[in-house]
C-alpha positions in Angstrom: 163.3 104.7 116.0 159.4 104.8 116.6 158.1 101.5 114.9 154.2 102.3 116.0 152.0 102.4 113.5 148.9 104.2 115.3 146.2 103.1 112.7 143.4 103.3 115.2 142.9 99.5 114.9 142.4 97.3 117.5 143.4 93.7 117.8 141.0 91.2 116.8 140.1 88.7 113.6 141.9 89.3 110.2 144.3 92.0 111.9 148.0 91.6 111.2 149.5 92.4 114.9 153.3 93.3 115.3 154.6 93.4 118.8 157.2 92.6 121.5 156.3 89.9 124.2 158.2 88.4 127.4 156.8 85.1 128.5 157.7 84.3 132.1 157.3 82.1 135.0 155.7 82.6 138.4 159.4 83.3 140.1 160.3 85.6 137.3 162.2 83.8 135.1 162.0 84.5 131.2 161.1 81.6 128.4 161.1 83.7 125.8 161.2 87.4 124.4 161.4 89.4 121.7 162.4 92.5 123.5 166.7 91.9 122.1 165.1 90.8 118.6 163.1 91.5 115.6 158.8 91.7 117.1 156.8 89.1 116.5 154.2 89.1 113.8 151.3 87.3 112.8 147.6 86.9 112.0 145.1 86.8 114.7 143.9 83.6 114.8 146.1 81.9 113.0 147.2 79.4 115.6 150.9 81.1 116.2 149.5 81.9 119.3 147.5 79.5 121.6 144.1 81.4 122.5 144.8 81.9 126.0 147.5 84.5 124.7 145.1 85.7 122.0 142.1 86.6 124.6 143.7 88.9 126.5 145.3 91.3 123.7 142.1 91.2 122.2 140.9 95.0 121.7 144.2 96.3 122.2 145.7 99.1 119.7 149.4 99.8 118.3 151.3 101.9 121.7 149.1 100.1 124.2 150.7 97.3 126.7 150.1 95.0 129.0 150.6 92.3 131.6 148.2 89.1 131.6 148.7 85.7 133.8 147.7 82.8 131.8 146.8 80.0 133.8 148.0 76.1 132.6 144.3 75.5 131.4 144.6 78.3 128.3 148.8 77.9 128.0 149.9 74.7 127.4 147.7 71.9 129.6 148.1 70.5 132.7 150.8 68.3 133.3 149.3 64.7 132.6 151.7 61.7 134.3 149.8 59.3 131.1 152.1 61.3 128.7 154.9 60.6 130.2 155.6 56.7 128.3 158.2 53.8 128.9 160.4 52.5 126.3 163.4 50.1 126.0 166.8 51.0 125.5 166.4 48.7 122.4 163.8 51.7 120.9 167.3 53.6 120.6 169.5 51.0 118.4 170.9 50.6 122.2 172.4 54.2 122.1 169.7 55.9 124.5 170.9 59.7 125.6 171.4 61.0 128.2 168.7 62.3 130.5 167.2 65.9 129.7 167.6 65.2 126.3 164.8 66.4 124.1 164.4 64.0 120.7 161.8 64.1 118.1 159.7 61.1 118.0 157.5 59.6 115.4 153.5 59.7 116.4 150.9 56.9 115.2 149.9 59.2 112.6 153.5 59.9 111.6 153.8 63.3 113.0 156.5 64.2 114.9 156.6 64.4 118.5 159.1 66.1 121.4 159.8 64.1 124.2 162.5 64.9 127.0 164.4 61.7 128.8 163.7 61.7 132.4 165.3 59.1 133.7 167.2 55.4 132.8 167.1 52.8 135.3 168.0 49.4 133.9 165.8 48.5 131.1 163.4 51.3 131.2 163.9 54.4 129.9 161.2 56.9 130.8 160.5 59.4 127.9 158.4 62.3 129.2 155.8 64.0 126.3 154.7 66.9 127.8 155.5 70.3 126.7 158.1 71.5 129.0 155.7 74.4 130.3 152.8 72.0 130.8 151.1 72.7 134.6 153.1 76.1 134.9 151.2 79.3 135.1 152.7 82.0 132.6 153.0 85.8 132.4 152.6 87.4 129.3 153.8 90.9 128.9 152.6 92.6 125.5 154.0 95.8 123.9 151.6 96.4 121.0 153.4 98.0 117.3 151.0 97.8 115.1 148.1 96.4 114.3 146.7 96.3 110.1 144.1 94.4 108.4 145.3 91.2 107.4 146.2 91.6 103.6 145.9 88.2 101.5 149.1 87.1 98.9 
């Protein structure tokens, strides 16, 4: 089954893109793909995608690939040791889990937060709020589908 659409668009603003990724890590291991599942589909420029993924497809047309490193600066940050916060076990009603345990949290504006337990030692339970693939340099491997004008509903 061909699913490419060649339209003779390119990727760029108000273009609806469909394609298969594989995110991966600098010893090869995959974070996520689409390659088993339905492709992934959205608006350039609508934030599904951090920018340092956009910039690099930019231009590209439905059949073309390709395979782009995307340094922690245009991924997801460097990893910053101030995110990582202390709290009491009394912060958990007392029932604090277990260590590599990722909990939603409740931000000063009321917006919720992930943070992964790191470690417990006595009262101190370290709560780390970094995204997991902070300071990790990323490959991003593109198939291009299609690639439309955005349509408005």
């Amino acid at each position: 089954m061909n699913e490419r659409n060649d339209s003779g668009h390119r990727i760029g603003d108000n273009m609806t893109i469909s394609l298969h990724f594989t995110l991966s890590l600098e010893d090869g291991s995959v974070v996520d793909s689409t390659r088993d599942k339905r492709p992934a589909e959205f608006v350039y420029g609508d934030g599904n995608l951090p920018p340092g993924f956009e910039r690099p497809i930019t231009g590209l047309a439905a059949g073309e690939s390709g395979r782009y490193e995307i340094p922690p600066e245009q991924a997801f940050g460097q990893y910053n040791p101030q995110n990582v916060q202390v709290l009491s076990p009394d912060d958990f009603g007392g029932d604090v889990p277990e260590p590599g345990t990722v909990m939603s949290f409740t931000d000063p504006n009321g917006g919720e937060l992930p943070g992964v337990i790191k470690s417990i030692e006595g009262r101190r339970v370290e709560v780390d709020f970094n995204h997991p693939l902070a300071g990790r340099t990323l490959f991003f491997e593109v198939e291009v589908l299609d690639v439309r004008p955005a349509t408005t509903h």
